[in-house]
N, C-alpha and C positions, 0 to 999 in steps of 0.2 A: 474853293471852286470845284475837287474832286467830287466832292460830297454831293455838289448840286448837280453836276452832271450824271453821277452813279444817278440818283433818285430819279432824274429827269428822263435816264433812259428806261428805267424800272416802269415809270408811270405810263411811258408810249407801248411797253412791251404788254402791258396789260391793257389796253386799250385797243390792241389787235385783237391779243386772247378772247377779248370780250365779243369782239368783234365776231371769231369764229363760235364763239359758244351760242353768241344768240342768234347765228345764221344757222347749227346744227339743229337748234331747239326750234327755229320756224320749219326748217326742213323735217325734222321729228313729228312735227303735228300737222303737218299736210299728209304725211301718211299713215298717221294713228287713224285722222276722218276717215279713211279708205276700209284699213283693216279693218277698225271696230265696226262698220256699217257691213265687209262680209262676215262678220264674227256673229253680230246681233242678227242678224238676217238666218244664218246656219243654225242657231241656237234650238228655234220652234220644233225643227226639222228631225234634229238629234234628239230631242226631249220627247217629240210625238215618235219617231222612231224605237226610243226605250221603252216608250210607255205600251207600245203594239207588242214589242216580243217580250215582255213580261206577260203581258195578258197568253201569250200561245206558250210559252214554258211554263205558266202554272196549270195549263190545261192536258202538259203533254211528260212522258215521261222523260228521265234524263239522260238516258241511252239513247234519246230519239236522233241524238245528234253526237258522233265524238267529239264535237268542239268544246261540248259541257261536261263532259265526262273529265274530274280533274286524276291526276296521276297519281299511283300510291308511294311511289317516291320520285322527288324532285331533284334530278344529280345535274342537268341542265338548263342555267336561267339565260335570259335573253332579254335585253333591255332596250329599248326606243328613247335614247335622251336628247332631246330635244332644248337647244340652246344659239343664241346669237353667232356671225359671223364676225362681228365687229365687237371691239368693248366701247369705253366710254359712255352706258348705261347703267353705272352705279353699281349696286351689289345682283344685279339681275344674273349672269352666267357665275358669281358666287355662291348664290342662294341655289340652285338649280343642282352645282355640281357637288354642295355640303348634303342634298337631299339624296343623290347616288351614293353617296359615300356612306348615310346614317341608312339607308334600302340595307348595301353589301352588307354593314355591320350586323342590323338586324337580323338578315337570314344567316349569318353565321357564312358568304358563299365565297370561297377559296377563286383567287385571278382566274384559276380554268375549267372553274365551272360555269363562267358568266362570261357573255358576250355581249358586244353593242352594236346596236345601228345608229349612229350618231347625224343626227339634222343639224350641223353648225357647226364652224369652226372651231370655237371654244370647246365646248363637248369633245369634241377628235382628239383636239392636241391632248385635253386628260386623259384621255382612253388610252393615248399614246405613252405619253407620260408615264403612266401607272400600269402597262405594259399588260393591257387588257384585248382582248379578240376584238377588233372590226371589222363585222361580217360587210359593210355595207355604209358608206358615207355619202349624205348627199351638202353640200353648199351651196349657196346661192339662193335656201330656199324657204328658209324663214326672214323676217322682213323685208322679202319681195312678194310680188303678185306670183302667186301659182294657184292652181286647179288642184280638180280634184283626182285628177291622174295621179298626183303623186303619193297621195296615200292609200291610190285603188293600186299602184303597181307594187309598192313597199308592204301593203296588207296580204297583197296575195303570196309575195314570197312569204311571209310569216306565216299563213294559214297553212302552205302546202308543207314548207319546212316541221311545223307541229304536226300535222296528219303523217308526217313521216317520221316522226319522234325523233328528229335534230334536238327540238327544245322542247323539256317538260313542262316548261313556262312561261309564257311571253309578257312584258309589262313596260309601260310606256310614263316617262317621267317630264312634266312638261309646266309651263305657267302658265294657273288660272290666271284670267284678267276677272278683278273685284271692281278695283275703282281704278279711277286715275294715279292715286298716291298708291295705290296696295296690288302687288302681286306676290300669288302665293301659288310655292311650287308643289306640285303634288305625284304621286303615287298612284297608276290607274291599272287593275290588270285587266287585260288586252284576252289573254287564252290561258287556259282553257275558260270560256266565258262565264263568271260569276253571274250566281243567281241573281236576277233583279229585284230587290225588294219594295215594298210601299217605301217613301219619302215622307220628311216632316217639309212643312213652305210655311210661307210667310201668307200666303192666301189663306190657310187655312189655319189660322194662329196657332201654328206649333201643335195641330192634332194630326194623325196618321191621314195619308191619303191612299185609296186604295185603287191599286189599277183597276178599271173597268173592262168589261170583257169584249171581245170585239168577235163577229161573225164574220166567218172566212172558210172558206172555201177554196183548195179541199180542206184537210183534216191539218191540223194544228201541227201536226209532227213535219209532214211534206212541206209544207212553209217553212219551217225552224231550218228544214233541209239548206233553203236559198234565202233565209232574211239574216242566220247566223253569222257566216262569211261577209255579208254586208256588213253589220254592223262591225265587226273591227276593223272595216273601213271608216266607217261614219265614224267613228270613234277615235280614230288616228289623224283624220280630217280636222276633228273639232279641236284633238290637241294642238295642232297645228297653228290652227286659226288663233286660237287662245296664246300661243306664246308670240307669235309674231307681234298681235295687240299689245299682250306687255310689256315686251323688246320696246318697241315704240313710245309708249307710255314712261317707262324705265328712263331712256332716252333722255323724252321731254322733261320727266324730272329733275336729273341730273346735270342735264345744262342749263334748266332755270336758276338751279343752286347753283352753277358754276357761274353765270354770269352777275348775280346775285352778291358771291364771293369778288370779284373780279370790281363789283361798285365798293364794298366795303374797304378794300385793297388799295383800288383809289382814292376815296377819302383819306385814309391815313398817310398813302404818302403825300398826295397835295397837299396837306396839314404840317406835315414833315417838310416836304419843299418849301414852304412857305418860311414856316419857324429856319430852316438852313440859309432863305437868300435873306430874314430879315436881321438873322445874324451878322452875317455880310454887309450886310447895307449900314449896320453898327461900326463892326467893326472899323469898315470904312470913313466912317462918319467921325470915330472916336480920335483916327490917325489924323486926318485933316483937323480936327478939335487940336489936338496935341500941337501939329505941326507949325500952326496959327501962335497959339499961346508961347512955343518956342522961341516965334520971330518975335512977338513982342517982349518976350525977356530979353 
């Protein structure tokens, strides 16, 4: 009778667990609708945004601005990592913080040459962890609603910290949102701002597409002056937007597997219980059998 109450309580205990995984996972996709609809909405904005100061830096020289002007040597990096406040979204703040680590490795960058502005708990504690600079933490602020203050006040301290050659190189580490199942962490630099080039699309089956030229007024250089500083705002925004989506996404996937896990669980032990009390119910069966047969000998 141990046996059947061990099992019995094992099967109530996952029956709650189930309980909170599929309440996390509706609560997960009530805010994925939100995210992904300011994500998809920003998308145009940033994409027509790229495609304008491509067209004025190819028309303008690259001195016209020190933000494109990059450094002849690089002794200070500065990183924007960008990860969840909460786990229980699968390999999402995993994936995120193996892409920081294969970055550091890459450029060969010693713990004090590289500092962080970390957006999320996870991110912080590693930074802490691995006893790396954080210039600047913010939480609370991916997988919630936030504006677009918070990457217009985090971009200007990076723009004015690089104009004053704190950092020789700003770069921002954050998850694309692809699909529902797929989020993929990436590598963006931020400053000195990379040239923009033509892209390959899916519109244009895999042939070059070439920025278009756009008339402005005044002169291309004086614009670059005030769209440059923008866009690694708009750029920090969009990471933004993109890892929250994921986080969410992440999420929802990982509690459908778990509740998923949590049915599978249950099957086996109800099968298990079963096979335990009909044991029992033999056993029982078998002593009164015997007991019987006794009396009549």
């Amino acid at each position: 009778m141990a046996a059947l109450k061990d099992v019995k309580a094992k099967i109530g205990a996952i029956k709650k667990t189930k309980q909170i995984t599929r309440a996390m996972n509706m609560v997960a996709a009530s805010r994925l609708r939100g995210a992904q609809a300011n994500m998809e909405a920003f998308r145009p904005y940033a994409s027509k945004f790229a495609e304008v100061l491509g067209s004025l830096s190819e028309r303008s020289t690259q001195e016209a601005h020190p933000l494109l002007v990059p450094r002849e040597q690089v002794k200070k990096t500065h990183v924007v990592l960008c990860s969840s406040d909460r786990g229980l979204c699968g390999g999402f703040n995993a994936n995120l913080i193996a892409k920081a680590e294969a970055f550091i490795k890459q450029r060969s960058i010693g713990s004090g040459d590289i500092s962080f502005t970390a957006f999320g708990k996870k991110g912080r504690d590693w930074c802490r962890k691995n006893h790396f600079e954080i210039v600047s933490e913010h939480l609370g602020v991916v997988g919630a609603r936030f504006g677009f203050n918070v990457a217009l006040k985090t971009g200007r301290e990076l723009v004015e910290a690089y104009l004053q050659s704190v950092y020789d190189e700003v770069h921002v580490i954050y998850s694309e949102f692809v699909s529902m199942a797929r989020q993929v962490p990436v590598v963006k630099q931020l400053l000195p701002i990379p040239p923009i080039a033509p892209v390959e699309g899916e519109t244009s089956r895999d042939k070059v597409i070439y920025l278009p030229e756009h008339i402005c007024e005044p002169s291309a250089d004086e614009l670059l002056g005030e769209m440059l500083p923008r866009n690694v705002y708009v750029q920090l925004y969009s990471a933004l937007l993109e890892t929250s989506t994921s986080e969410h996404a992440a999420r929802m996937m990982a509690m459908d597997n778990a509740t998923k896990a949590c049915d599978d669980m249950l099957e086996r032990l109800t099968l298990a219980y079963n096979k335990a009390r009909q044991a029992a119910i033999t056993a029982e069966l078998m002593d009164i059998v015997g007991g019987a047969e006794a009396l009549k000998g």
